[in-house]
NUMARSE-324794 format. One record per residue (C-alpha): x, z negated, y negated; residue number from 1; residue in one letter. Coordinates in pm, 1 decimal. Each point is the difference from the previous one (the first is absolute). Last residue first. Layout:
<r <X, Z, Y>, NUM, a>
...
//
This chain:
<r <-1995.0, 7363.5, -16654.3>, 51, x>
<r <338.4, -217.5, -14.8>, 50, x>
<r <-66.3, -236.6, 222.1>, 49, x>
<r <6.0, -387.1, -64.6>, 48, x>
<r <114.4, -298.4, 201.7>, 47, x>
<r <-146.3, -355.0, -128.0>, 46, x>
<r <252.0, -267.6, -114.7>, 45, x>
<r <-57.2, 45.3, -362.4>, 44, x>
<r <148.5, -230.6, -261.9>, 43, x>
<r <-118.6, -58.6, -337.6>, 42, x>
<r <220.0, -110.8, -308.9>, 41, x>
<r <-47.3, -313.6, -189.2>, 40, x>
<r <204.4, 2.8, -351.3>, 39, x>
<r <297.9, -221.7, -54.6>, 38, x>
<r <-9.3, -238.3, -244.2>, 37, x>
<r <55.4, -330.0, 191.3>, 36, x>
<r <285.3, 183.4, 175.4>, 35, x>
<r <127.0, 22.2, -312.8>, 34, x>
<r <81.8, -431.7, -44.8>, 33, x>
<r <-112.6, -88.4, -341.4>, 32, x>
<r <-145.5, -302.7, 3.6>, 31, x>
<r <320.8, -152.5, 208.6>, 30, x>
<r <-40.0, -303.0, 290.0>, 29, x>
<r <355.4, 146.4, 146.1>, 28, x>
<r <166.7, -26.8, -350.8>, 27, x>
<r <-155.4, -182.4, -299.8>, 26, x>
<r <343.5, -8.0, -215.8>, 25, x>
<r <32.2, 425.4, -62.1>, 24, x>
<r <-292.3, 190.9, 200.7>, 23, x>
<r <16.0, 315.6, -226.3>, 22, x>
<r <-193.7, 98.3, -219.8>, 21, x>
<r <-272.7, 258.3, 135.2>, 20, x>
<r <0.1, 354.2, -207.5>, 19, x>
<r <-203.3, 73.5, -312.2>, 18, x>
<r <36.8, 347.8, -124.5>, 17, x>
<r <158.5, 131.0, -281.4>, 16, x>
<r <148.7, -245.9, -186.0>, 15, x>
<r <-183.5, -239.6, -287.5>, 14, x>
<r <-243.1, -165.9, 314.7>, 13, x>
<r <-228.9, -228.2, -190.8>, 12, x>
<r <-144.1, -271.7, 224.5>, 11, x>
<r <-290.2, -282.5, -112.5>, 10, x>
<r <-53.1, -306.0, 148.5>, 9, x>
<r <-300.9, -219.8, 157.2>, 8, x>
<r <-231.6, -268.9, -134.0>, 7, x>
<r <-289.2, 8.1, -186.5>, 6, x>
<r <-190.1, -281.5, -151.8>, 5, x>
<r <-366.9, 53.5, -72.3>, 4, x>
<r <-216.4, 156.7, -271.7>, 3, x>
<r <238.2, 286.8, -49.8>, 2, x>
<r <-190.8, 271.7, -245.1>, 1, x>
//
């Protein structure tokens, strides 16, 4: 049981995968901008050898 007020919104996705909308009236300050999405990758600067 709820015993105090909730907020927040539900999503149902009826395709096959959910996919960012697109930026439409809220332009340059966009929510849904990919590079906000992207996933961290590491970068090595070391030199390796082959052993």
């Amino acid at each position: 049981a709820v015993d105090q007020p909730s907020r927040g919104y539900v999503l149902e996705v009826f395709d096959n995968h959910f996919c960012l909308p697109s930026l439409g009236p809220i332009g340059a300050n966009g929510l849904a901008n990919p590079r906000d999405f992207e996933t961290p990758a590491g970068h090595n600067n070391r030199n390796f050898f082959l052993v």
